[in-house]
C-alpha positions as CSV (number, residue, x, y, z in Angstrom):
1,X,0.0,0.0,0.0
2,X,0.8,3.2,-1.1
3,X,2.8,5.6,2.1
4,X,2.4,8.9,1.0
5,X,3.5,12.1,3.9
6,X,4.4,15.7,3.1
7,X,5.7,16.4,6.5
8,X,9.8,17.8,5.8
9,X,12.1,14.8,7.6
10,X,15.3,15.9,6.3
11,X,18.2,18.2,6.7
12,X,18.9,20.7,4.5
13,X,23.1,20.8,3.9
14,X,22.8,23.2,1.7
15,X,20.3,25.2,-0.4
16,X,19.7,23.5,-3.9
17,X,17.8,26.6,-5.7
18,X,15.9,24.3,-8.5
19,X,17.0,22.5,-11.3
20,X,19.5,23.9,-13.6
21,X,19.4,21.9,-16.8
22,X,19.4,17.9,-18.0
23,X,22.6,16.9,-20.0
24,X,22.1,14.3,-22.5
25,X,25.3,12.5,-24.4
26,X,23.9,11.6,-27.9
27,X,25.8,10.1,-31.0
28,X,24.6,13.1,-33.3
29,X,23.8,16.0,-31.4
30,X,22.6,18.0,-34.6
31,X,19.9,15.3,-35.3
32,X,19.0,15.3,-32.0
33,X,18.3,19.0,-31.4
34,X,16.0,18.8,-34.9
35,X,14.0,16.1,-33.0
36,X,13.8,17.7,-30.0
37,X,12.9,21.3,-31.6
38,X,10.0,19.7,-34.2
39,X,8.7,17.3,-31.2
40,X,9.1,19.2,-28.3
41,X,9.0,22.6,-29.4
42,X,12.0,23.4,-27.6
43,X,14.1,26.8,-29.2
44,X,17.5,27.0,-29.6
45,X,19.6,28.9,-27.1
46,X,23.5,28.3,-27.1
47,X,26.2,26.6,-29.1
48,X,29.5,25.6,-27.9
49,X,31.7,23.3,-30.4
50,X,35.1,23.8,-32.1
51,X,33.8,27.4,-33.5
52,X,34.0,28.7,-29.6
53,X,37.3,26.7,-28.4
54,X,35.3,23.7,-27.0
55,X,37.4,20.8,-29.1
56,X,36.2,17.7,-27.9
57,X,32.3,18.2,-28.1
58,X,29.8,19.8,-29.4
59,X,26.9,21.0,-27.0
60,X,23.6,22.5,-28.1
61,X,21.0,24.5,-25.1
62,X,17.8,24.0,-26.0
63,X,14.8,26.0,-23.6
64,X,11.0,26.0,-23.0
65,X,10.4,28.5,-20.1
66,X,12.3,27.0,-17.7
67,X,13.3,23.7,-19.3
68,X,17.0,23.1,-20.1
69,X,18.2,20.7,-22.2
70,X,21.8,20.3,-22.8
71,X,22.6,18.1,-26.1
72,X,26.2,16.9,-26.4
73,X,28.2,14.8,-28.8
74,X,31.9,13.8,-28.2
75,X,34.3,14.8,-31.3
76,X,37.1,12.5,-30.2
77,X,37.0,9.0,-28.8
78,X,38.9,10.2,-25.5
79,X,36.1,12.1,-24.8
80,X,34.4,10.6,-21.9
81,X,31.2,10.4,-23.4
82,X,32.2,8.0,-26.5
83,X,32.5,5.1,-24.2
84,X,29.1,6.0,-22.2
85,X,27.7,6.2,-25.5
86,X,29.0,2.3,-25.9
87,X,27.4,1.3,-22.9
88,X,24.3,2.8,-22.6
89,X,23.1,4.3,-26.2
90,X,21.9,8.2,-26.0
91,X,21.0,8.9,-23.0
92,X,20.9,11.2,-19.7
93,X,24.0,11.6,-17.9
94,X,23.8,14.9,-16.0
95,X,21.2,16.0,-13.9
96,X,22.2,19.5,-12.6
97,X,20.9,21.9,-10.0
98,X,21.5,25.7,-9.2
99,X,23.0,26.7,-5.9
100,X,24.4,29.1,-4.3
101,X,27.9,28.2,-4.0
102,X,29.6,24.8,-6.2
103,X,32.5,24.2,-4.4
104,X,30.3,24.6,-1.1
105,X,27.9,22.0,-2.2
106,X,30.5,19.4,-3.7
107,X,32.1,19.4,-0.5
108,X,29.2,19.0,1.8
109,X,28.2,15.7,-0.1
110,X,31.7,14.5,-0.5
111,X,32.0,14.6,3.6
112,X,29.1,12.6,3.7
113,X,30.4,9.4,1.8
114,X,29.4,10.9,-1.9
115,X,32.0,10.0,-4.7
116,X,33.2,13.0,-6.5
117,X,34.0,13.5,-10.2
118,X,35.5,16.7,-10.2
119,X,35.8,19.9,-7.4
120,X,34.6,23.3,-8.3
121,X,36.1,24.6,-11.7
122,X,36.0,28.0,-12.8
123,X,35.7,29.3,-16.4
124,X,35.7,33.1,-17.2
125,X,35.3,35.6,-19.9
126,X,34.1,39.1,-19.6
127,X,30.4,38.0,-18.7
128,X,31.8,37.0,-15.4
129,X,32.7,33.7,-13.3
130,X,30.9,30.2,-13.9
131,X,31.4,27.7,-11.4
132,X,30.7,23.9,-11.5
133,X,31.3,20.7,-9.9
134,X,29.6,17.4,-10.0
135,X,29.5,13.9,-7.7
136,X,28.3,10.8,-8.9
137,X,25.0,9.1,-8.5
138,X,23.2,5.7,-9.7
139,X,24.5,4.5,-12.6
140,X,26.8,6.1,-14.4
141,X,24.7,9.5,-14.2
142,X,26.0,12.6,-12.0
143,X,24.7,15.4,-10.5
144,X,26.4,18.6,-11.6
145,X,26.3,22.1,-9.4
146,X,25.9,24.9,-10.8
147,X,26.8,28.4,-9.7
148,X,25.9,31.4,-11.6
149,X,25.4,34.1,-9.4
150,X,29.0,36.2,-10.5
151,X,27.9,34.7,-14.1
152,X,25.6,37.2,-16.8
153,X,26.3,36.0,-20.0
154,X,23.8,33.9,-22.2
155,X,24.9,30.7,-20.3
156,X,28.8,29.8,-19.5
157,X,32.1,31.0,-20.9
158,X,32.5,29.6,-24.7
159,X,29.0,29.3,-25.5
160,X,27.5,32.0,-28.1
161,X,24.1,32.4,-28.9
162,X,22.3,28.9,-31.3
163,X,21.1,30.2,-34.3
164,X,19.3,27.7,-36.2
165,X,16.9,27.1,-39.2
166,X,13.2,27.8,-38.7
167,X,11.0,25.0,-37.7
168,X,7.5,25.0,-37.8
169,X,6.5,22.9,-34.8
170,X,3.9,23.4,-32.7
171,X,4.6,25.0,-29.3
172,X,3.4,22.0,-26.3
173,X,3.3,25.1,-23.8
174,X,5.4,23.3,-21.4
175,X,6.8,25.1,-18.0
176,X,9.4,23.5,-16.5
177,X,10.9,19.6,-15.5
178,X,8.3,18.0,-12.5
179,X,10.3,15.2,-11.7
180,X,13.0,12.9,-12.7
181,X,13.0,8.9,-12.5
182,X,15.7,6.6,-11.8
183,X,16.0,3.2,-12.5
184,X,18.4,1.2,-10.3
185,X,18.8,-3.0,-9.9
186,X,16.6,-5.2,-7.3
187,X,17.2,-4.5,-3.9
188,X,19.3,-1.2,-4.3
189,X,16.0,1.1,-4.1
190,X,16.8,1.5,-0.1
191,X,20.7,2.1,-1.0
192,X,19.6,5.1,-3.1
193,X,17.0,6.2,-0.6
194,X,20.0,6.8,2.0
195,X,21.9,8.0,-0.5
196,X,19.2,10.9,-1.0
197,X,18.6,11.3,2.5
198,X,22.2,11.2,3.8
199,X,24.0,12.9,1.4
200,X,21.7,15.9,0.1
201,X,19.3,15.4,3.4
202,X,16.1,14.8,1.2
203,X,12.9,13.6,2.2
204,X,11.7,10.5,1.3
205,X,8.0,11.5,0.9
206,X,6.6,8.3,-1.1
207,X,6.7,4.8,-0.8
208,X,4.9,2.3,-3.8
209,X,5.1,-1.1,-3.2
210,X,4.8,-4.3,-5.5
211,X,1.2,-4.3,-4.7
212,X,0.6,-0.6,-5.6
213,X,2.3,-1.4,-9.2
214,X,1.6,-4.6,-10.5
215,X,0.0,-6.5,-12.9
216,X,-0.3,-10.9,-13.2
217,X,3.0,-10.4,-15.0
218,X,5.7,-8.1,-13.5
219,X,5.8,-5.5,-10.9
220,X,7.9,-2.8,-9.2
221,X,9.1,-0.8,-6.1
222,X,9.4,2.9,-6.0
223,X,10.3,5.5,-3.5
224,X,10.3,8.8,-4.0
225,X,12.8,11.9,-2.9
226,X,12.4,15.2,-2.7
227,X,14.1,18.9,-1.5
228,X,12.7,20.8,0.5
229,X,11.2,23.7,-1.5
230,X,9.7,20.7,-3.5
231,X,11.6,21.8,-6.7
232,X,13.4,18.7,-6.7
233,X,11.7,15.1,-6.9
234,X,13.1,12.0,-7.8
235,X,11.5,8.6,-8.1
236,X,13.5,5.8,-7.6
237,X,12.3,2.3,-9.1
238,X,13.7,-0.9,-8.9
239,X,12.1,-4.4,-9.9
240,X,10.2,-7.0,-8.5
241,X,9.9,-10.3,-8.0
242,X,7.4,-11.8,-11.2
243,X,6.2,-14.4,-13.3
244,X,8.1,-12.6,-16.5
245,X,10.4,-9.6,-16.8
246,X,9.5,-6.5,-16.0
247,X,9.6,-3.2,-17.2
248,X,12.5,-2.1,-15.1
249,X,14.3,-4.8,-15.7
250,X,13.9,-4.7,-19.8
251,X,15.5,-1.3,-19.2
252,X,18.4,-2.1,-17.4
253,X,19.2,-4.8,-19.7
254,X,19.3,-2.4,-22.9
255,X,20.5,0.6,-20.9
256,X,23.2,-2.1,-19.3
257,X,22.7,-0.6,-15.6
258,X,20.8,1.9,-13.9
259,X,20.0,5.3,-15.4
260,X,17.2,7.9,-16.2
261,X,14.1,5.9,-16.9
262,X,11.9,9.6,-17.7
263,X,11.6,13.0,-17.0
264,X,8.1,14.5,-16.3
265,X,7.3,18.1,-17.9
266,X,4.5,20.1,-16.4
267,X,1.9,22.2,-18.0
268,X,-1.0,24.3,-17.1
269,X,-3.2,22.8,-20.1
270,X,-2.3,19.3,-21.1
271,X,-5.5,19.1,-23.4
272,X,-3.2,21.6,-25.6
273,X,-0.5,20.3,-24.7
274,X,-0.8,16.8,-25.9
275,X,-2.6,17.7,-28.9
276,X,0.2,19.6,-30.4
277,X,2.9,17.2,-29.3
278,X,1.0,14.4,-31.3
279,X,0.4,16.6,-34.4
280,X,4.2,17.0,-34.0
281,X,4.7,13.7,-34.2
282,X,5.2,12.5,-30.2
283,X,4.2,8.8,-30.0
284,X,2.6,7.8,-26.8
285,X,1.2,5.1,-25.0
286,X,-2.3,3.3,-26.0
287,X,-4.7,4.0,-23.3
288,X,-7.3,1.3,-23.8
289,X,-10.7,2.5,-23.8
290,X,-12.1,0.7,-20.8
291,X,-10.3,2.8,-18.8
292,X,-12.5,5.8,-18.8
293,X,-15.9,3.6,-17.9
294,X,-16.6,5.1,-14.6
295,X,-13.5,7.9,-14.5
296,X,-16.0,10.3,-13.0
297,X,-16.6,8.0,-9.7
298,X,-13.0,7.3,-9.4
299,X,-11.7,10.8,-9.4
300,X,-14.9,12.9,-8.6
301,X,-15.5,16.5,-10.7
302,X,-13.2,17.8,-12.7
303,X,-13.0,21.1,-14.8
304,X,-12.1,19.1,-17.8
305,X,-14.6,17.6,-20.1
306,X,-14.2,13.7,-20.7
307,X,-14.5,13.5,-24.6
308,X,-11.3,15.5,-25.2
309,X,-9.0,13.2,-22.1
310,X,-10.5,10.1,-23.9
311,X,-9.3,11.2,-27.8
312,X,-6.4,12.0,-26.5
313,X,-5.5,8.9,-24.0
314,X,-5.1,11.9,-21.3
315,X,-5.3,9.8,-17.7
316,X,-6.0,11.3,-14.5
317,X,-5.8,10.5,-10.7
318,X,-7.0,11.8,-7.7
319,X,-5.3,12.3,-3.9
320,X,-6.5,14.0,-0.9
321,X,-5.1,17.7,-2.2
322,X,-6.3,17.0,-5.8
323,X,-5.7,15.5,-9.1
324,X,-3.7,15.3,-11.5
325,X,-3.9,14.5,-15.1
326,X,-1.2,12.7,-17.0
327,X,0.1,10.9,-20.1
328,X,3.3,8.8,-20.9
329,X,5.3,8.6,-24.0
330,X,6.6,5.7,-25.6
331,X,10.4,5.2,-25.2
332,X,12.3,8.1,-27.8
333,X,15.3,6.1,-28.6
334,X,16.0,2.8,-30.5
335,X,17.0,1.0,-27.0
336,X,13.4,0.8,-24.9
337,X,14.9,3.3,-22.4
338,X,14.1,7.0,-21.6
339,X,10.6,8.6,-22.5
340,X,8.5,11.1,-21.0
341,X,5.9,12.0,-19.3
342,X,3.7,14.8,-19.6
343,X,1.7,15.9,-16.2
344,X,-0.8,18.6,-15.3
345,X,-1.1,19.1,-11.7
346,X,-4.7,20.6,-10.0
347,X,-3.4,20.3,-6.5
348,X,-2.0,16.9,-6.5
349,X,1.8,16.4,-5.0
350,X,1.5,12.8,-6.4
351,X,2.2,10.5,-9.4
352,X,-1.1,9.1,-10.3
353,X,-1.2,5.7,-8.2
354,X,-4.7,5.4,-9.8
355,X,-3.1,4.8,-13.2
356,X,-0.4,2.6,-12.6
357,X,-2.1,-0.5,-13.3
358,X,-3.4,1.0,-16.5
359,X,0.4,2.2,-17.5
360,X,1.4,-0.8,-16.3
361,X,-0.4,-2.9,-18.4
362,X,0.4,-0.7,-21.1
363,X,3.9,-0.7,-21.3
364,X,4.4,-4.5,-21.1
365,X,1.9,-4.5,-24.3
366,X,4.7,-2.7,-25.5
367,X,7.3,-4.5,-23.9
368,X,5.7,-7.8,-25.7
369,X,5.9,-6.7,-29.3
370,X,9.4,-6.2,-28.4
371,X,9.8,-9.5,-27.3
372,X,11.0,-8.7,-24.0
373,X,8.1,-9.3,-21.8
């Protein structure tokens, strides 16, 4: 059964201000960015590459209000990121926050027990100071941290302005990144939990067990972390035991250990939102149409109307603060690894418990015409 508490348990070490930007390793950033501009809607923001001094990558920004999205390709096989690429296929490997002081923050988790990949480095030019260190996390995925506060240029030294070709994609409206879930190997959920609470002093605020996600086939585990200004959450999943694989498990197979499963983006009208993400060519998951038979008893009233949630395969989920409405992409790369989630919040702090069976069931139909079920 589902433990869900919004009382504050942990300790704040230091002040993480919000998320600063998701860094993706890809073989081909440029046909990356044109994906993620004529899907998403995102707009080009800065460039750094061999033009700008940078010789061993190329790294496109991408924004949507307050979305970030850092695309980078290695230009040399000593880069880091050409053997990452090996293992795991395009992928996340940086999730990165904003705070008030790098080398501050790096330190404070290092005390702790966190491993770190590199102390605070500066870079200047004559926009200012930009700071940045990083420690690892699950997987081979790190946490960057980023200080910009003696910083005003457009985003860090060597970066110049992205000007690209006009695409005519239409905008999703999304705001900003809701949450971030991690995929980590049975019986390591609890390892990562301490890891959250211990070394960043995070809350763990939700608890799913294998009966809350579940179907006759497969099931999972989830717990789920957050700061304390409730800018930061991040769901941890890890597999259960089942009759046949489940969808965790198909993920660390092709992702060859743990890593990003998806990254939720909010919105204010997710009726707009996921029409124009599907006229842009977003594929998402099949909703069956038994699932809306009695949605109005399960959740109660909502503002929305029911015919456009049902064209759409929108689902939504009520808690004791208020619903939420949601919808889940299918995966975005070749490997059956990171997809998205689109969510629309109308009080809720959850992640739609109500649906899981639903998504459940509909990602192992998925997960079976993939053979991997």
């Amino acid at each position: 059964m589902a433990i869900i508490t919004t009382e504050w348990t942990g300790k704040e070490y230091f002040q993480i201000t919000e998320l600063d930007h998701i860094e993706f390793y890809v073989g081909n950033a440029k046909q990356a960015v044109h994906y993620y501009r004529s899907a998403f809607g995102m707009q080009p923001f800065a460039y750094a590459g061999p033009e700008t001094g940078q010789k061993d990558r190329v790294s496109y920004v991408l924004k949507q209000k307050k979305i970030f999205f850092v695309i980078t390709t290695p230009l040399s096989s000593h880069h880091p990121a050409t053997n990452w690429l090996a293992t795991h296929g395009d992928g996340v490997r940086d999730i990165a926050f904003k705070v008030d002081c790098a080398q501050t923050a790096h330190d404070s988790c290092v005390s702790r027990g966190a491993e770190s990949i590199h102390p605070s480095k500066s870079w200047g030019d004559s926009d200012g100071i930009y700071q940045k260190s990083a420690i690892k996390t699950y997987g081979d995925t790190i946490h960057s941290f980023v200080e910009r506060k003696a910083y005003n240029g457009l985003w860090a030294p060597r970066y110049v302005p992205l000007k690209l070709p006009t695409i005519h994609s239409e905008d999703p409206g999304l705001l900003l990144i809701d949450h971030i879930v991690g995929n980590v190997e049975e019986g390591k959920m609890n390892d990562w939990r301490d890891f959250y609470e211990n070394i960043f002093g995070f809350t763990n605020f939700v608890v799913f067990d294998e009966n809350d996600i579940s179907t006759k086939f497969s099931a999972l585990k989830s717990r789920v972390m957050r700061s304390k200004n409730w800018k930061v959450k991040f769901p941890i999943n890890e597999p259960a035991s089942g009759l046949k694989k489940s969808q965790i498990e198909e993920y660390l197979d092709f992702n060859e250990g743990p890593g990003v499963q998806h990254i939720a983006l909010l919105t204010d009208n997710i009726i707009k939102t996921i029409t124009a993400l599907r006229n842009n060519g977003v594929d998402f998951l099949y909703v069956p149409e038994t699932y809306y038979d009695g949605l109005s008893n399960r959740v109660g009233d909502i503002d929305e109307t029911l015919a456009p949630l049902k064209e759409l395969g929108i689902l939504v989920d009520r808690d004791d603060e208020g619903y939420l409405l949601q919808l889940f992409s299918k995966p975005v790369e070749d490997r059956p690894t990171l997809f998205y989630e689109i969510i629309q919040r109308k009080g809720s702090r959850g992640f739609g418990q109500g649906n899981f069976q639903a998504l459940f069931e509909s990602i192992e139909i998925e997960q079976e015409k993939r053979g991997n079920l």
